[in-house]
C-alpha positions in Angstrom: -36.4 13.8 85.0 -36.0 16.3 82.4 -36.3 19.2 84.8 -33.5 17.4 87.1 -30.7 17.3 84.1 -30.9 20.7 83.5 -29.7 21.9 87.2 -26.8 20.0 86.2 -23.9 21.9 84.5 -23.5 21.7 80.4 -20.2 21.9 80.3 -19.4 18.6 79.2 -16.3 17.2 78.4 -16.0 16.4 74.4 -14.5 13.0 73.5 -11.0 12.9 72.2 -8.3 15.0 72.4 -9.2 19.5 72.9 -8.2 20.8 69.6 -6.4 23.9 69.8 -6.9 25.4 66.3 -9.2 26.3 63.8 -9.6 25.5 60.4 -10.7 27.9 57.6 -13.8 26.4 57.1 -14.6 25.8 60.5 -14.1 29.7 61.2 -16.3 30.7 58.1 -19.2 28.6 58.7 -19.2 29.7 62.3 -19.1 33.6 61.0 -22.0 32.7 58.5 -23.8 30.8 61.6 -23.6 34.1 63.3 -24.3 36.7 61.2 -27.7 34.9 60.3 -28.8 35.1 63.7 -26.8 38.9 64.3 -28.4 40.3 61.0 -32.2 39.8 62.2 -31.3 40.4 65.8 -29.6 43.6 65.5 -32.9 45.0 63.7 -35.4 43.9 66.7 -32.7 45.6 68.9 -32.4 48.6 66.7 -36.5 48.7 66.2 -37.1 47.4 70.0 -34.9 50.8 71.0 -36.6 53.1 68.5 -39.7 53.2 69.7 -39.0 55.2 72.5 -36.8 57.3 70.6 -39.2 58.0 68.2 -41.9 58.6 71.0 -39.2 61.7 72.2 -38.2 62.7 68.6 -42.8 63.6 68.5 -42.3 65.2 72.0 -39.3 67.3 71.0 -41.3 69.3 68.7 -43.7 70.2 71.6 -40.8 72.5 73.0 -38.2 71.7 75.2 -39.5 71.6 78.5 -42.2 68.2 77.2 -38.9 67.3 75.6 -36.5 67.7 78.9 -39.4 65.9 80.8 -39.7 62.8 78.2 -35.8 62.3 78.4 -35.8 62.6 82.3 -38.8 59.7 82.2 -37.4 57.6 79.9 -33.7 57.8 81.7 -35.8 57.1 84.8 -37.6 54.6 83.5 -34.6 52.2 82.2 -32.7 53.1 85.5 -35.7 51.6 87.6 -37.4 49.8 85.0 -36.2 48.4 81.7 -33.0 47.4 82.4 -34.2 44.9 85.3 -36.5 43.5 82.6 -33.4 43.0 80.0 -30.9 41.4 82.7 -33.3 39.3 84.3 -34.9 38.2 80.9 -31.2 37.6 79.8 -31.3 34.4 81.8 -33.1 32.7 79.3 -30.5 33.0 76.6 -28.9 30.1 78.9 -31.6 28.0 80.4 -33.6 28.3 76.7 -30.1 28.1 74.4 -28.8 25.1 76.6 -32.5 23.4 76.5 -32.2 23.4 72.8 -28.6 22.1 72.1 -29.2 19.3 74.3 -32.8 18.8 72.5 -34.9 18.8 75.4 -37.7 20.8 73.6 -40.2 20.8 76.1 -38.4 22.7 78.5 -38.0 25.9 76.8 -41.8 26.4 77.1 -41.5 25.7 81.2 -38.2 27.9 81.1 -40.6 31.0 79.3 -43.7 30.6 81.5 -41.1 30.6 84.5 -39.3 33.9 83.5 -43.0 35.3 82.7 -43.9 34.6 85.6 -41.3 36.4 87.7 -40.5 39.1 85.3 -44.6 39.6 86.0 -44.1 39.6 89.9 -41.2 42.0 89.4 -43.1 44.2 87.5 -45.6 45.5 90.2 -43.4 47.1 92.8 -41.4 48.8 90.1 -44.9 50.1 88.7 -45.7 52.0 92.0 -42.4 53.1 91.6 -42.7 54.8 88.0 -46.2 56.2 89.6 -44.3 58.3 91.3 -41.5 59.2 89.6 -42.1 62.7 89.8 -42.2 62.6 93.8 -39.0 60.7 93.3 -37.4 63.1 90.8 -37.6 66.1 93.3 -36.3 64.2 96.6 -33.1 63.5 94.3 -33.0 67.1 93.9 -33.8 67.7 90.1 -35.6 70.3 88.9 -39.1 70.9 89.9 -40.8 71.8 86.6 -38.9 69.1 84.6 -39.8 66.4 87.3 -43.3 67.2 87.2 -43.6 66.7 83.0 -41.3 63.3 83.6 -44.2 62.1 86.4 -46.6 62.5 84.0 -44.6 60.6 81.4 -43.6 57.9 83.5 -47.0 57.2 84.6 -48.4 56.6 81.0 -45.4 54.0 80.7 -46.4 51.4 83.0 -48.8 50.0 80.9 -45.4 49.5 79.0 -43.3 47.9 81.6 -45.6 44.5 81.9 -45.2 44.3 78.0 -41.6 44.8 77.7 -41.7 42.1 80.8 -43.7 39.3 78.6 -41.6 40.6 75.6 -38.2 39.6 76.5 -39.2 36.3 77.8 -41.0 35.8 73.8 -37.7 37.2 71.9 -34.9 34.7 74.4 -37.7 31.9 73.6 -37.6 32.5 70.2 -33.9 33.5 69.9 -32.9 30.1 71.6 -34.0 28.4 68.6 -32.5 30.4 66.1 -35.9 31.4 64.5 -35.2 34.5 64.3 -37.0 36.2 61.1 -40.5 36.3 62.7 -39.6 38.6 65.4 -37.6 40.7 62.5 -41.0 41.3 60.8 -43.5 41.8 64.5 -41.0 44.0 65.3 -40.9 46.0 62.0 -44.8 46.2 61.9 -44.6 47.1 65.3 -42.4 50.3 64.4 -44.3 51.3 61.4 -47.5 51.4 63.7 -45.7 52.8 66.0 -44.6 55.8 64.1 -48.9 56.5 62.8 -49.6 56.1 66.4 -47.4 58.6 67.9 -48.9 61.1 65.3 -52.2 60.1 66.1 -51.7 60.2 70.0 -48.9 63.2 70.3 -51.0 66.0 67.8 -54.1 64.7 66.8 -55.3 63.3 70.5 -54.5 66.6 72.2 -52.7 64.5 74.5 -49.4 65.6 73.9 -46.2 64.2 75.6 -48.6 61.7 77.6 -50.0 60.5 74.3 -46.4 59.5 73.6 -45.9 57.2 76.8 -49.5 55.6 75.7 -47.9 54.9 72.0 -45.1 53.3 73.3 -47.1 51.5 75.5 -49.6 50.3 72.6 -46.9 49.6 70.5 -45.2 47.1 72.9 -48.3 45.4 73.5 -48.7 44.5 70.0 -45.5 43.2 69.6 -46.1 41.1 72.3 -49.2 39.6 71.0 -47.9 39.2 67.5 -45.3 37.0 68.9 -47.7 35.1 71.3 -49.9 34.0 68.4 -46.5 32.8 66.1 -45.7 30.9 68.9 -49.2 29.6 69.2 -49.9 28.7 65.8 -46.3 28.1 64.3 -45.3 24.6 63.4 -41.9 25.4 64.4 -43.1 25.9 68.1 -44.8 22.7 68.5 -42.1 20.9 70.6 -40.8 23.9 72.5 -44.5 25.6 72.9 -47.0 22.6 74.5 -49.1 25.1 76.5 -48.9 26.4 79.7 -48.3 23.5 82.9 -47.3 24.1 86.7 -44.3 23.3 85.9 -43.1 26.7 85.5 -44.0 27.7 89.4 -41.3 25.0 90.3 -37.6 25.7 90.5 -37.9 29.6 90.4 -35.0 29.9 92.8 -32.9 28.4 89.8 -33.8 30.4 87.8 -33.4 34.0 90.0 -29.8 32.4 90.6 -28.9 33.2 87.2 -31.4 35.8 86.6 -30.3 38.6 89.8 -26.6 38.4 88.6 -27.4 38.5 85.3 -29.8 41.8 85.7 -26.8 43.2 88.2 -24.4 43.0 85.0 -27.3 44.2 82.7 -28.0 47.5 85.3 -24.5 48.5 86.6 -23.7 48.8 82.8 -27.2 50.9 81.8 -26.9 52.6 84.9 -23.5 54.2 83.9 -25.4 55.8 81.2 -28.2 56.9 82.1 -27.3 58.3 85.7 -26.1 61.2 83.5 -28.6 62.2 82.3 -30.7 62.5 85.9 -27.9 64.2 87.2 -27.8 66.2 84.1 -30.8 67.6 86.1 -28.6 69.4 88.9 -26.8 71.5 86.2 -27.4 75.5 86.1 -29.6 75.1 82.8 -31.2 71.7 83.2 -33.6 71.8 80.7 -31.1 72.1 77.4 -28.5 69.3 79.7 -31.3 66.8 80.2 -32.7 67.0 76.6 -29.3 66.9 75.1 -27.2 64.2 77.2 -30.5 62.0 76.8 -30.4 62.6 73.0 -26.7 61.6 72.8 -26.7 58.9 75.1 -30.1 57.7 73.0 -28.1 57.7 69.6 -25.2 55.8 71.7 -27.9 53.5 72.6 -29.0 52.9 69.4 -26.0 52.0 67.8 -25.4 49.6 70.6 -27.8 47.6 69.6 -25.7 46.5 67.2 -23.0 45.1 69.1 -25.8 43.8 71.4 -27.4 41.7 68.4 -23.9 40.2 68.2 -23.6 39.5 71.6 -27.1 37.7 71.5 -26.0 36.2 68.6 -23.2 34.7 70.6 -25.0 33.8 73.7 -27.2 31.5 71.1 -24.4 29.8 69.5 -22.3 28.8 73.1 -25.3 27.8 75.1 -26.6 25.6 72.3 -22.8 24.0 71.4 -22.6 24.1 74.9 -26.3 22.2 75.8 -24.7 19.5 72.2 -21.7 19.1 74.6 -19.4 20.3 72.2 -17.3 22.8 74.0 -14.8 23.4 71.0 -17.3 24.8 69.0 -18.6 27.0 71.6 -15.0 28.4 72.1 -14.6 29.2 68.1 -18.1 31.2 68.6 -16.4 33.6 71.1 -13.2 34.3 69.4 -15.5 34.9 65.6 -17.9 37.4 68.2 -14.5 39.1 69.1 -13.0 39.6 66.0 -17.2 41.0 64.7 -17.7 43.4 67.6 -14.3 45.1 67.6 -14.5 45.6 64.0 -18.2 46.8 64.0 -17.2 49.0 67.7 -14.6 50.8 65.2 -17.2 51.4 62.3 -19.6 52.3 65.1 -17.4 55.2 66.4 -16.5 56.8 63.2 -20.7 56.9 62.3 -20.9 59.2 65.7 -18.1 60.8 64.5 -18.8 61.8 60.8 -23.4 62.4 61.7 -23.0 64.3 65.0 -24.1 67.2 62.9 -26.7 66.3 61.6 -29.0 64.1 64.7 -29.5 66.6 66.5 -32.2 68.3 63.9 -34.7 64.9 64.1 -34.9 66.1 68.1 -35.1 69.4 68.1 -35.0 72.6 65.8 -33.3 74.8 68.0 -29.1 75.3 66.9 -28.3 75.5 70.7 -29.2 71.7 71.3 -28.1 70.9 67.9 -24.6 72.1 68.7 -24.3 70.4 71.8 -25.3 67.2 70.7 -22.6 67.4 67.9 -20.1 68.4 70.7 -21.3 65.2 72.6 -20.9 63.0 69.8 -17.4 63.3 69.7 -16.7 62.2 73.2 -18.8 59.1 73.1 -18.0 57.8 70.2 -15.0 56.1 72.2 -16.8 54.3 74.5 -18.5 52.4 71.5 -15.8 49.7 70.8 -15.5 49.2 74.6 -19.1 48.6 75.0 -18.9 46.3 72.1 -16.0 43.9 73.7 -17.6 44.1 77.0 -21.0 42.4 75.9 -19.5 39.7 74.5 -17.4 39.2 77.5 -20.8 39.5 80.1 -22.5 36.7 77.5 -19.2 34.4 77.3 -19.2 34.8 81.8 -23.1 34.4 81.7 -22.9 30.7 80.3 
C-alpha cells in the first residue's frame, strides 16, 4: 500500500487560504534550517571533489605529460562516468526527501536498494567504456601520447566508478533525513587517508600516475563502507534501514522516470565543462591546454561545490515540506536558497579572482602553466554566480 501512495504526486493542497508573505521569523528559521544541512553538505561535496584533485595535484609533480594524461582521464571519466552516477543518484533526493516528510520510513531503504541496484547495472557498460578510454581518446582525434597515459589512468578508475555508484545512493539516503554530520566525518577521514595513500601509491609504490587512479579508488571504497556500517548500526537508521527485501526490484521504471531526466540535467551541465578540456586536446600544444583548462575548470569545480551543498540543502527542505503537504513552506525554502546562492556565487567569483595566482603552484611548478591558470581564472570566475542560480532552479524543477 505504501509503495502505491508514493506514485502518487506530493503536491498536496494545504488547508486554508495560500499565504502570500513571509514573516521574519519564518524566513530566519528557514535560513537556520538550511544552513545546518548546507554547512555539512558543502564539506562532503568539497572533500567528495578533492580526492581526485588531490590524486592530480601527486601526479603533477611526475611532469606534465602523467599530468596532461590524469586531467584528460579524469575529464573523460566525469563526461562518461561520474556525472551519470550524480544525476541518476539525484533522484533520490525526491523519492528519499518526500518518503520522509510524509513519514513513510520504510520506504527510503526500498528507495536506496532500488537506486543501487540500477546505478550498479549502469555501471558495467560504462566500465568497458573507461577500459578503453585510450582507444576512445584517439578516434576523437586527441593526441596520441596523452591518450595513451589517460588509458592507463582511466583503467585504474573503474574500481572507482561502482563505489561512487553505491556512494551516492548512501549520501541522498542519508541526506533525506537531515543526518547529515556522519557523512561530514566518513568523508573527512576518507580525505585524510586519502592524502597518506596517494603518497604511498604515487612515490613510494613505484606505480606512479596509476597508483593515483588506485588511491582514488581505495579511498571511495572506504567511504562507502564507512557509511554502510552507520547505517547498519545507527539507531537513527532503524526505521528507514530494515535490511535488504525484493522490494527494491519492483517499480524500477518509476524510478528511471525521474532518474534519466534527472542525469540529462546533471550531464548537459558537467558536459559543458569538461568537453573543454578533451577538446583542449586538438590545440597546437596539447599537453600545457589539457593540464591547464582541467586545472581551472577543477578549482571552478571545487568551488561549486558550494553552491551545490546549497542546492542539496534545498532539494531536502521542498521534498520533505513537500512529502508534510505543506507547500508554503516548501516555496519559502526556494526563495531563502535564492537569496544564499547569489550571494555565495558573488563571494565565489571574487575568491577566483583575488587566488588565481597563486593555485596554480599546488599543480605544477612550472611559471608557464602557472600563468595560464591565473589568466583562466579570470574568465571563469563569471560563470560562478550563474552556476549557482541554475542549481537551485534544476532542484526546485526536479521536485
Amino acid at each position: 500500500m505504501e509503495e502505491q501512495r508514493l506514485q502518487a504526486p506530493f503536491l498536496g493542497q494545504e488547508s486554508g487560504n495560500v499565504v502570500s508573505s513571509y514573516s521574519k521569523d519564518e524566513i530566519l528559521c528557514e535560513f537556520k534550517k538550511q544552513l545546518y544541512l548546507a554547512g555539512p553538505l558543502m564539506t562532503v561535496n568539497l572533500l567528495i571533489c578533492g580526492l581526485s584533485m588531490i590524486s592530480v595535484m601527486f601526479v603533477g609533480h611526475l611532469g606534465e605529460l602523467a599530468l596532461s594524461g590524469a586531467s584528460m582521464a579524469t575529464s573523460f571519466a566525469s563526461v562518461t562516468g561520474t556525472s551519470l552516477m550524480i544525476g541518476m543518484g539525484s533522484a533520490l533526493d525526491t523519492f528519499c526527501g518526500q518518503s520522509f516528510g510524509a513519514k513513510q520510513y520504510y520506504m527510503l531503504g526500498i528507495h536506496k536498494q532500488r537506486a543501487m541496484i540500477v546505478l550498479l547495472l549502469t555501471s558495467v557498460p560504462l566500465a568497458f567504456i573507461w577500459a578503453n578510454a585510450g582507444t576512445l581518446l584517439v578516434f576523437l582525434g586527441q593526441d596520441p601520447e596523452i591518450s595513451a597515459e589517460a588509458g592507463i589512468y582511466a583503467r585504474f578508475m573503474i574500481p572507482s566508478l561502482f563505489a561512487n555508484a553505491l556512494l551516492h545512493c548512501h549520501v541522498r539516503f542519508l541526506q533525506s533525513q537531515n543526518n547529515v554530520v556522519p557523512m561530514m566525518i566518513s568523508t573527512g577521514i576518507t580525505t585524510l587517508l586519502h592524502i597518506l595513500t596517494c603518497w604511498i601509491m604515487v612515490f613510494k609504490s613505484g606505480l606512479g600516475n596509476r597508483g593515483a587512479a588506485l588511491a582514488n579508488a581505495i579511498s571511495l571504497w572506504v567511504n562507502v563502507l564507512l557509511l554502510a556500517v552507520y547505517i547498519r548500526v545507527s539507531p537513527s537508521c532503524k526505521k528507514t534501514w530494515t535490511g535488504f527485501s525484493k522490494e527494491a526490484f519492483h517499480n524500477i521504471p518509476t524510478f528511471l522516470k525521474l532518474a534519466v531526466p534527472s542525469a540529462v540535467m546533471v550531464c548537459l551541465e558537467i558536459w559543458s565543462f569538461e568537453m573543454m578540456v578533451l577538446l583542449s586536446g586538438l590545440l597546437p600544444n596539447p599537453q600545457l591546454e589539457t593540464s591547464v583548462l582541467s586545472i581551472s575548470l577543477n578549482t571552478c569545480s571545487m568551488i561549486y561545490m558550494i553552491p551545490l551543498g546549497l542546492s542539496a540543502a534545498t532539494s531536502v527542505r521542498v521534498s520533505n515540506e513537500l512529502g508534510a503537504g505543506r507547500a508554503h513552506t516548501a516555496r519559502l525554502a526556494i526563495h531563502v536558497s535564492m537569496f544564499s546562492v547569489t550571494t555565495e556565487g558573488i563571494l565565489g567569483a571574487l575568491i577566483l579572482i583575488l587566488g588565481r595566482k597563486l593555485w596554480g603552484y599546488c599543480y605544477s611548478s612550472e611559471e608557464e602553466v602557472v600563468s595560464y591558470i591565473a589568466q583562466m581564472m579570470l574568465l571563469l570566475a563569471g560563470s560562478h554566480v550563474v552556476d549557482g542560480i541554475q542549481s537551485v532552479l534544476q532542484v526546485t524543477m526536479s521536485q
